[in-house]
C-alpha positions in Angstrom: -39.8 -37.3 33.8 -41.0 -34.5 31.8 -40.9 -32.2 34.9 -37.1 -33.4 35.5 -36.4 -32.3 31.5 -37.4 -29.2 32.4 -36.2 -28.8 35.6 -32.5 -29.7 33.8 -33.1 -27.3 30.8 -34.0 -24.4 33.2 -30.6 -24.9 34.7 -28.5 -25.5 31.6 -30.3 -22.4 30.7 -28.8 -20.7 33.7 -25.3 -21.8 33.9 -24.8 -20.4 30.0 -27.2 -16.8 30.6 -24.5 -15.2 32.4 -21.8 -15.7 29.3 -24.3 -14.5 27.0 -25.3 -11.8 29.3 -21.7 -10.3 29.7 -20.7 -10.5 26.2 -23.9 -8.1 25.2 -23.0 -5.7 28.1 -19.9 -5.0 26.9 -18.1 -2.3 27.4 -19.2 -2.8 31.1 -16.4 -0.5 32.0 -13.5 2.3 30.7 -11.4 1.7 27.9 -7.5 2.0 28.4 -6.1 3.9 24.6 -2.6 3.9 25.5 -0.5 5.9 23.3 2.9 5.5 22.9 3.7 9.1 22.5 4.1 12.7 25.1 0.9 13.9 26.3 2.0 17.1 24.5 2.2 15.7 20.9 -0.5 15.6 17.9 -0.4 11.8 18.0 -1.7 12.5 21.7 -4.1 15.4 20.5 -5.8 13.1 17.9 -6.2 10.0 20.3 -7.8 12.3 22.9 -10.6 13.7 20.0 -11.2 10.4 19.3 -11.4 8.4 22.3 -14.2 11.2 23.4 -16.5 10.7 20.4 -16.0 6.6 20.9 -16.8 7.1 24.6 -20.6 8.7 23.0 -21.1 5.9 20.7 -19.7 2.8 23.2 -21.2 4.2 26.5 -18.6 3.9 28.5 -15.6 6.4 29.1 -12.3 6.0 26.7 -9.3 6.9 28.9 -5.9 8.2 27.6 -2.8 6.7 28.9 0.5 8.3 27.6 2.8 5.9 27.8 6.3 6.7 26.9 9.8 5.6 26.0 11.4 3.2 24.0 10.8 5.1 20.8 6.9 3.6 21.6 8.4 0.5 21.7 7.5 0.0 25.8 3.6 1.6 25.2 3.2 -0.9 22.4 4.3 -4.2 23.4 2.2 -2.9 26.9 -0.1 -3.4 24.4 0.7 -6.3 22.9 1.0 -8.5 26.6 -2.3 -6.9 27.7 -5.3 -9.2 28.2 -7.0 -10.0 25.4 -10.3 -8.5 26.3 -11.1 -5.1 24.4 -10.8 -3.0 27.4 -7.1 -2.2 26.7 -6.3 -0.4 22.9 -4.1 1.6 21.5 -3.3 4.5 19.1 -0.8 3.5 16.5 0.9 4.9 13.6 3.9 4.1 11.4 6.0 4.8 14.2 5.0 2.1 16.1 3.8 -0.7 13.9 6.5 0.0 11.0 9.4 2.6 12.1 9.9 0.1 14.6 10.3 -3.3 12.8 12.3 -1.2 10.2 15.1 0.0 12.6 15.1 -2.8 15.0 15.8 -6.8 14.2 14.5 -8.0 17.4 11.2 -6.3 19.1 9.5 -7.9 22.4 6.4 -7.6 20.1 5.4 -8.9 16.4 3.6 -5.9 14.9 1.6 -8.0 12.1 0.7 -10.7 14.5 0.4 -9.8 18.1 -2.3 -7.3 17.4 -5.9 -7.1 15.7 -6.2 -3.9 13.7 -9.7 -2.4 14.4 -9.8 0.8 11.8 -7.9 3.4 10.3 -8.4 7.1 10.9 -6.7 8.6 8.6 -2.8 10.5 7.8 -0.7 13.1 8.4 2.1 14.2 6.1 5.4 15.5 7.9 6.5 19.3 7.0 10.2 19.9 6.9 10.8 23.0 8.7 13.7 25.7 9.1 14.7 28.5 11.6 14.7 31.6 10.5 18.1 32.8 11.8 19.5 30.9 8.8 19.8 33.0 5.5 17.9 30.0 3.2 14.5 31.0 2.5 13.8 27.5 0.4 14.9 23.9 0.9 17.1 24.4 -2.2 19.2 27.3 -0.4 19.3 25.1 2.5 20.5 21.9 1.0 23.2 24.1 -0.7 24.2 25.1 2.7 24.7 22.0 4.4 26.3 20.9 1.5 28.8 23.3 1.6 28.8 23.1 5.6 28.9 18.8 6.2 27.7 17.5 9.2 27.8 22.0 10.7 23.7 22.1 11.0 21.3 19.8 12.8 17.5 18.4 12.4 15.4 17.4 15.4 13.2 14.4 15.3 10.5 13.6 17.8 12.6 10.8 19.1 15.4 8.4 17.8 13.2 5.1 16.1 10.5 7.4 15.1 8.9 8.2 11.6 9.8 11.9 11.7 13.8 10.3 12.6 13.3 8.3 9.4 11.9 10.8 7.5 14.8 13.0 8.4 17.2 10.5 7.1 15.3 9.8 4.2 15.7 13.5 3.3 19.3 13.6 4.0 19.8 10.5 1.6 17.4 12.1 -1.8 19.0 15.3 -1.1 22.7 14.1 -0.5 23.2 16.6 2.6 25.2 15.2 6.0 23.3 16.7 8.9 23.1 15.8 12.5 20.5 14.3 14.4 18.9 15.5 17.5 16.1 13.4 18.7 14.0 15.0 21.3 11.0 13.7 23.5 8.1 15.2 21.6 8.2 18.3 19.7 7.4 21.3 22.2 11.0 21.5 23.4 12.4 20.9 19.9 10.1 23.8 18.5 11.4 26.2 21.2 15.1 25.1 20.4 14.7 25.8 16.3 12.6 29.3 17.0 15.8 30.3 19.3 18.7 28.9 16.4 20.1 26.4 18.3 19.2 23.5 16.0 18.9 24.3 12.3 16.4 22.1 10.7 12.8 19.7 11.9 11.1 17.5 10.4 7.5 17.0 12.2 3.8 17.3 12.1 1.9 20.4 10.7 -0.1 21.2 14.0 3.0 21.7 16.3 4.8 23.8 14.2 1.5 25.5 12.6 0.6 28.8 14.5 4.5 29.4 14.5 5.2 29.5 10.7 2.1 31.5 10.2 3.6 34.0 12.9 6.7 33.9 10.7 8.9 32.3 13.7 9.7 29.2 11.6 10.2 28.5 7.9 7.9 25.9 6.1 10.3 24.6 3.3 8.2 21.4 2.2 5.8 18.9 2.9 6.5 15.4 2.4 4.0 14.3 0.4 2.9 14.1 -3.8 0.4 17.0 -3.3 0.1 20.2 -1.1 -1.8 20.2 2.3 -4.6 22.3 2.5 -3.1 23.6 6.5 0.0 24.9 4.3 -1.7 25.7 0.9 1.2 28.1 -0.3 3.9 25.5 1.0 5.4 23.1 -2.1 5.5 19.7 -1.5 9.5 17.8 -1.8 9.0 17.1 -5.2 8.4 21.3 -6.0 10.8 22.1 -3.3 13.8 20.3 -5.8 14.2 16.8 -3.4 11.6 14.1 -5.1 11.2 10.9 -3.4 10.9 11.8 0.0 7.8 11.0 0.8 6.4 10.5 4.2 3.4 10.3 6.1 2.2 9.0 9.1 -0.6 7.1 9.2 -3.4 6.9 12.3 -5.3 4.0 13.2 -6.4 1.5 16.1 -5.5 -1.5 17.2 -6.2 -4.2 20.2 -4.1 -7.4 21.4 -4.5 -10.2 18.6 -6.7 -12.3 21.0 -9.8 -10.0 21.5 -12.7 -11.7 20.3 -14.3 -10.5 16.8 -17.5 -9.4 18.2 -15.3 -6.7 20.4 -13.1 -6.2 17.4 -16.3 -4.9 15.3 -17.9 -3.1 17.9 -14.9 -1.0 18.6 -14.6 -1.1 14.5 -18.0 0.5 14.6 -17.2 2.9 17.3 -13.9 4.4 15.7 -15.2 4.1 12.1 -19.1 6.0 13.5 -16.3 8.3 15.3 -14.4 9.8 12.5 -17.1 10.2 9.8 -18.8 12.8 12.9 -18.7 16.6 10.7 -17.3 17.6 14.3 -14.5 15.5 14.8 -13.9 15.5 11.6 -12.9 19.2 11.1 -11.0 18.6 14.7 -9.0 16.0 12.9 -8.3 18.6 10.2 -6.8 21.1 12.4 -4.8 18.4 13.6 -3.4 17.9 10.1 -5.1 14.8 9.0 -6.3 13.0 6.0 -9.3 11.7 7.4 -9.2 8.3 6.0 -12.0 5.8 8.0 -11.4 2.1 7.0 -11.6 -1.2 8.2 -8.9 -3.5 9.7 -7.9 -4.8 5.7 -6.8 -1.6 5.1 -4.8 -1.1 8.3 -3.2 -4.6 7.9 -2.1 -3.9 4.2 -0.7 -0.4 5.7 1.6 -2.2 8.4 2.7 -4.4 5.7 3.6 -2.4 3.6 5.1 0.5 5.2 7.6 -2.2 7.1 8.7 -3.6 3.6 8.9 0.2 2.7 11.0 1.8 5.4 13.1 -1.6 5.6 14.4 -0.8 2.6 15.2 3.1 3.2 16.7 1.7 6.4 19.1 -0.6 3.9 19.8 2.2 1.2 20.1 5.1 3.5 22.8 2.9 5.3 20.4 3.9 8.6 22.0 3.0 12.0 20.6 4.0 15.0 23.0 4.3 17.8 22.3 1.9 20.7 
């Protein structure tokens, strides 16, 4: 009897070691980041600095996957629909967990509960920017010019749906101006286009347009934030420049499918979180422009939150359409 006991616990034993077993060992493969944006743009840059460092601290490989269109909308809900297993993540921002919900009624996705956030990595404030062919040396002399000019100048955006696009329109509602929109896939091609004059006006992130206002090929008019970015320590912010309330950043974080087991959840927490607070990656996520802000999922749940409730209503007050 007693040798039968033990016979059947040795085997109980057995059948449950290899569930145990793989849950330890994982990551017992790559990770997938897909990001929703051109492999050209500083949402890309920033996932790729990352997903290195978390490759170190996980022990397995963190591979980048640009996946584009839809105003992110197709990379995220890829995300979203993606087993439920921690080898798939992504890079998100108020682009594609807010923007989104803010300009669209129906999504394929839920961006509060179809996903687990995993940690925040920090912000980005966006830079209104101007081509120097134009005789307006500050916002103010600009504003006056489209004024007087409706609907003559244009702003690019790196995509119709995105942050920068909502920015853009957020600006032209605080500063009363009518001016058109030009999305563009990324900003390489739109940065060209402003240093040649044939748009007028961007609104983007600081490390695309960075080494080209420094040069003197592009005009730094404002950043879109409550106090000056240490990248662009002589430019004012909107407030300074004369067009308060035009705030606007985007935030960086991480997030998996809502299904992925805790355990995952805070060992990719730990990875991301271990990640940022590294001096080295942190003064590569400075060059990029970011506010390195590590924090845990809370805070990146409050963010989405908050920022759909917030660009919902510019979306209402703004009168914001965006053209199917």
């Amino acid at each position: 009897m007693m040798r039968k006991a033990l016979m059947a616990a040795v085997v109980a034993v057995a059948s449950i070691a290899p569930s145990f077993g793989a849950r330890a060992e994982w990551p017992e493969r790559p990770i997938k980041m897909i990001v929703p944006f051109s492999a050209g743009s500083s949402s890309s840059t920033i996932a790729r600095v990352v997903a290195a460092k978390m490759g170190d601290y996980l022990g397995q490989q963190v591979i980048i996957e640009n996946r584009v269109g839809g105003s992110t909308i197709i990379g995220t809900d890829a995300v979203a629909k993606s087993p439920p297993d921690g080898y798939t993540i992504e890079l998100a921002n108020t682009t594609t967990h807010a923007a989104s919900a803010a300009l669209n009624a129906s999504l394929p996705f839920d961006p509060v509960k179809d996903f687990a956030p995993v940690a925040m990595i920090g912000s980005s404030p966006f830079v209104l920017i101007g081509a120097t062919q134009l005789d307006t040396p500050t916002l103010k002399d600009f504003v006056a010019l489209a004024k007087a000019k409706p609907n003559a100048l244009s702003y690019a955006s790196a995509g119709t749906g995105t942050l920068a696009h909502l920015a853009g329109e957020l600006f032209k509602h605080k500063a009363g101006v009518q001016i058109t929109h030009v999305p563009y896939r990324g900003s390489e091609q739109s940065m060209f286009d402003l240093m040649k004059g044939r748009i007028d006006f961007s609104v983007s992130t600081i490390p695309p347009t960075l080494a080209h206002i420094r040069e003197g090929k592009l005009r730094a008019y404002a950043v879109m934030s409550d106090k000056r970015n240490a990248m662009l320590p002589d430019v004012p912010t909107v407030g300074e420049a004369g067009v308060p309330g035009c705030e606007a950043a985007l935030w960086t974080a991480i997030v998996v499918p809502a299904a992925v087991p805790a355990p995952i959840v805070k060992r990719l927490q730990k990875a991301v979180i271990d990640a940022v607070n590294n001096p080295q990656l942190r003064e590569a996520l400075k060059i990029q422009g970011v506010d390195v802000e590590p924090g845990p999922p809370e805070v990146v749940a409050a963010r989405i939150k908050a920022d759909i409730a917030k660009w919902r209503q510019v979306v209402a007050e703004a009168h914001i359409v965006v053209a199917k």
